[in-house]
C-alpha positions as CSV (number, residue, x, y, z in Angstrom):
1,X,7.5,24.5,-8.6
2,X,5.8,23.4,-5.2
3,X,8.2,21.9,-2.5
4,X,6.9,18.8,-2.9
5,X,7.5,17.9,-6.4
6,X,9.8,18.3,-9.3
7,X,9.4,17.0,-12.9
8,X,12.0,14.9,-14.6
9,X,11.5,14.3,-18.2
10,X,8.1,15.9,-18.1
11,X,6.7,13.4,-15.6
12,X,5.9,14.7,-11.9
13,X,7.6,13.5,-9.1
14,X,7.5,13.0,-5.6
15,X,10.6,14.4,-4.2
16,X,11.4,12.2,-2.0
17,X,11.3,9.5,-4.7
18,X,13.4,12.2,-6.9
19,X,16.2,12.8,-4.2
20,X,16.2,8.5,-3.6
21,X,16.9,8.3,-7.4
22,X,19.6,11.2,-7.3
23,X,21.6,9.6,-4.5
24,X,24.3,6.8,-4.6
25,X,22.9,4.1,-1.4
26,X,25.5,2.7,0.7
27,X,24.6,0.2,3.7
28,X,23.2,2.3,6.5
29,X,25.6,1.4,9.6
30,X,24.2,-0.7,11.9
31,X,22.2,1.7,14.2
32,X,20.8,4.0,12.0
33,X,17.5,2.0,11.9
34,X,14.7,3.9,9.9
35,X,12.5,5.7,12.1
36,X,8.6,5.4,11.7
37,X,6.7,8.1,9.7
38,X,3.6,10.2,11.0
39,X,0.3,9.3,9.5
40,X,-1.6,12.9,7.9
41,X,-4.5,14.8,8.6
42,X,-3.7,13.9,12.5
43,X,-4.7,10.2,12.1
44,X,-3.1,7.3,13.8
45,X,-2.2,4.2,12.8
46,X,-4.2,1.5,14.5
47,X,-4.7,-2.4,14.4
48,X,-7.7,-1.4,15.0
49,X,-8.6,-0.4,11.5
50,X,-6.9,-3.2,10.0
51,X,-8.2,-6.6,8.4
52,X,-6.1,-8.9,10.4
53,X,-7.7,-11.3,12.8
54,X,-5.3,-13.5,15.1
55,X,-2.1,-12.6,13.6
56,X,-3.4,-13.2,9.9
57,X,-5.5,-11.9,6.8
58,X,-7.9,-14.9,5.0
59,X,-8.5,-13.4,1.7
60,X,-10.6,-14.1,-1.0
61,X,-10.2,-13.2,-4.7
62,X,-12.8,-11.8,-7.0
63,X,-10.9,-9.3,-9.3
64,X,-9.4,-9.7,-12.5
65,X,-5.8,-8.4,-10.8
66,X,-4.5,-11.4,-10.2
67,X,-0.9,-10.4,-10.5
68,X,-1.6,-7.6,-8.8
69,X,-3.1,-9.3,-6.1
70,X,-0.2,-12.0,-6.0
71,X,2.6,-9.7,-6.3
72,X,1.1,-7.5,-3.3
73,X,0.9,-10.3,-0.7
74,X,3.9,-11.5,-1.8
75,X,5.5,-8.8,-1.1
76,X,3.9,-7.7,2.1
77,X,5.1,-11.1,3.2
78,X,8.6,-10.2,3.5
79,X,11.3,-11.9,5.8
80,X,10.7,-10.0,9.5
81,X,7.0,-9.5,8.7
82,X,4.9,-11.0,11.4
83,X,1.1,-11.1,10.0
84,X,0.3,-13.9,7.8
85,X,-1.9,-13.4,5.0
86,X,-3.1,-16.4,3.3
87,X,-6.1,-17.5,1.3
88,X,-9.4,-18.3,2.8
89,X,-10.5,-21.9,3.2
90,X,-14.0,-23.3,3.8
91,X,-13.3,-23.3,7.5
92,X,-12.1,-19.7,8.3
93,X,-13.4,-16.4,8.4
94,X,-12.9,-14.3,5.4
95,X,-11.0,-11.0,6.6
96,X,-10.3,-9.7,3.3
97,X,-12.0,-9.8,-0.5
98,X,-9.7,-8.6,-3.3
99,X,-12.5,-6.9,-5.9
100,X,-12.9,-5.0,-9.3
101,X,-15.8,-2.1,-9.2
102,X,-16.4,1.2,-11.2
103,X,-15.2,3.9,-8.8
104,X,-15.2,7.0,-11.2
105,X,-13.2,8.4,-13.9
106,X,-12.8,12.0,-12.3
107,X,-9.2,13.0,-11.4
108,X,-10.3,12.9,-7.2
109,X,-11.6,9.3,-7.9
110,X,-8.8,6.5,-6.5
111,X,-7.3,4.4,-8.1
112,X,-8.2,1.4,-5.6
113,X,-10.1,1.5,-2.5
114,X,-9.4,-0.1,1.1
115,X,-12.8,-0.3,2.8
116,X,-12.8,-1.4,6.4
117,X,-16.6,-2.7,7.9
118,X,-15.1,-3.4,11.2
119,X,-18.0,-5.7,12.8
120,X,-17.3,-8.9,14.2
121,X,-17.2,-11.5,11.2
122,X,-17.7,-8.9,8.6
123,X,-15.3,-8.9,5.2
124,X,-13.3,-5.8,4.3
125,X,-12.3,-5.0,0.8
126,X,-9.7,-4.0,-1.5
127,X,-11.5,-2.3,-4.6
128,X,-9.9,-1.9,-7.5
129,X,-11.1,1.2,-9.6
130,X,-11.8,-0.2,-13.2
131,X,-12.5,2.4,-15.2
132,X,-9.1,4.0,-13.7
133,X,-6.9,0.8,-14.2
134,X,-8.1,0.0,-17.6
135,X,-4.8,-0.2,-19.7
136,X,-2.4,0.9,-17.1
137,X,0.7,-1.0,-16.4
138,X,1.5,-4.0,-14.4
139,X,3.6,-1.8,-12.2
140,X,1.0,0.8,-11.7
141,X,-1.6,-2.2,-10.4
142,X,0.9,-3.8,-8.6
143,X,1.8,-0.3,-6.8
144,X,-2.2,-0.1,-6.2
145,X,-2.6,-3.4,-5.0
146,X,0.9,-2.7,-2.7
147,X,-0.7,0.7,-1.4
148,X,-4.0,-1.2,-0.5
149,X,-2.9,-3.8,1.1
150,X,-0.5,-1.6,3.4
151,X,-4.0,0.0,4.4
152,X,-5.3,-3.4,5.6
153,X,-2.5,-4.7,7.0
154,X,-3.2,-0.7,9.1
155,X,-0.8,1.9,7.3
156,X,-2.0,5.3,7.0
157,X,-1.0,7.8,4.2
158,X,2.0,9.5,4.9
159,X,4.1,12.8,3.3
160,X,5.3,12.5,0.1
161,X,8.7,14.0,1.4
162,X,9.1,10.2,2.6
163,X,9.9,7.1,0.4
164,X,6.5,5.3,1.2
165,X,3.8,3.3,-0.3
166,X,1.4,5.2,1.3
167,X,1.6,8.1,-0.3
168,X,-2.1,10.0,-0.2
169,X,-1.4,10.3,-4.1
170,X,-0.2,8.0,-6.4
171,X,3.1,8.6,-8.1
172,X,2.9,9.7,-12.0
173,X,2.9,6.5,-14.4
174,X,6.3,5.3,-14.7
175,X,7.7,6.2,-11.2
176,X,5.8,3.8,-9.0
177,X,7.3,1.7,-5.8
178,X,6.8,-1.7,-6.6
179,X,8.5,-2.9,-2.7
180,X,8.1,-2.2,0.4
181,X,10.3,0.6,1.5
182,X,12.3,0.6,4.8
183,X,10.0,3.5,6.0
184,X,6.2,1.4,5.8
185,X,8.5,-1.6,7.4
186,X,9.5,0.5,10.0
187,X,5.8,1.6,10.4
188,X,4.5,-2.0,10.1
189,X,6.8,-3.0,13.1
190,X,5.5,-0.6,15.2
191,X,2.4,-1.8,14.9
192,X,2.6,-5.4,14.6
193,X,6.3,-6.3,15.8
C-alpha cells in the first residue's frame, strides 16, 4: 500500500477523498478559511494560461457531452465566482471550444484534454477522449468536463493528499468529485478574486 492510496471495496482511492468519506463534517468556524493548494512539478498557477478574456470565457460546443459540458459550467459558476463563462455569440471572440477527439486507448492517454493556443484571438479547447469515455458514467464525464474546465478557468494539478478536482489522475470509477471543493475555490480566488 503506497501513502497515497487505499482501496475500499476493491476500488482505489485517493486518500484524501478516503479520509473526507471517513470523517463526520461539522461547519468550519468562521476563520478557518481553506488555504490554497500548491500546483506540482513546480508549476504555477497563472491567468496567464487560462481561456478567460475580460473577466469571461465565450464558449462554443462541438461534442457530444452536452451534460457534461452543462453540468461543468454550471458548476464552475458558483455563488462568489467572479469569471463569467457564457456561450459565444456572433459578435464575440470564441475563448473556448468544448470538442470530442480520439486521444488513445493506452492507460497514460487522458481522459479529456485542456489545450491552451495562447495567441491573440486564437480558441482553446477542451477535448474530450472518445475512445476513453465511451460507456462511462455521467459522473465520470461530468468529473472530466469539471477537471477541464478548472484548467481553463487556470488550475493546475495538485496532490492527491488534497480534496481537489485537479487531481493529476482521475479517481477510480465510482469515486469521482462531481463539485467544486473548497480547496480549487480557494485556488480560484487567488487567482481571479
Amino acid at each position: 500500500m503506497t501513502d497515497t492510496l487505499r482501496s475500499v471495496n476493491g476500488r482505489s482511492l485517493p486518500l484524501a477523498l478516503a479520509a473526507a468519506a471517513c470523517i463526520t463534517l461539522t461547519t468550519p468556524p468562521a476563520h478557518a478559511a481553506v488555504q490554497p493548494a500548491p500546483c506540482l512539478d513546480g508549476v504555477t498557477e497563472t491567468k496567464g494560461f487560462s481561456a478567460v478574456d475580460d473577466g469571461e470565457i465565450r464558449w462554443t460546443d462541438n461534442t457530444a457531452y452536452d451534460d457534461a459540458r452543462k453540468f461543468a459550467i454550471s458548476a464552475w459558476q458558483y455563488r462568489g465566482s467572479k469569471i463569467k463563462i457564457v456561450a459565444d455569440s456572433a459578435i464575440t471572440s470564441n475563448d473556448l471550444e468544448f470538442k470530442d477527439a480520439n486521444l488513445g486507448t493506452r492507460e497514460t492517454d487522458p481522459l479529456g484534454r485542456y489545450e491552451r493556443h495562447g495567441s491573440i484571438g486564437a480558441t482553446d479547447y477542451i477535448i474530450f477522449n472518445k475512445q476513453k469515455l465511451r460507456g462511462v458514467s455521467k459522473e465520470r464525464l461530468r468529473y472530466v468536463a469539471l477537471h477541464e474546465l478548472g484548467h481553463a478557468l487556470g488550475l493546475c494539478h495538485k496532490a492527491d493528499t488534497v480534496i481537489s478536482l485537479m487531481w493529476k489522475n482521475a479517481p477510480s470509477p465510482g469515486f469521482e468529485i462531481t463539485w467544486i471543493p473548497d480547496i480549487d475555490k480557494a485556488n480560484y480566488k487567488k487567482m481571479w478574486g
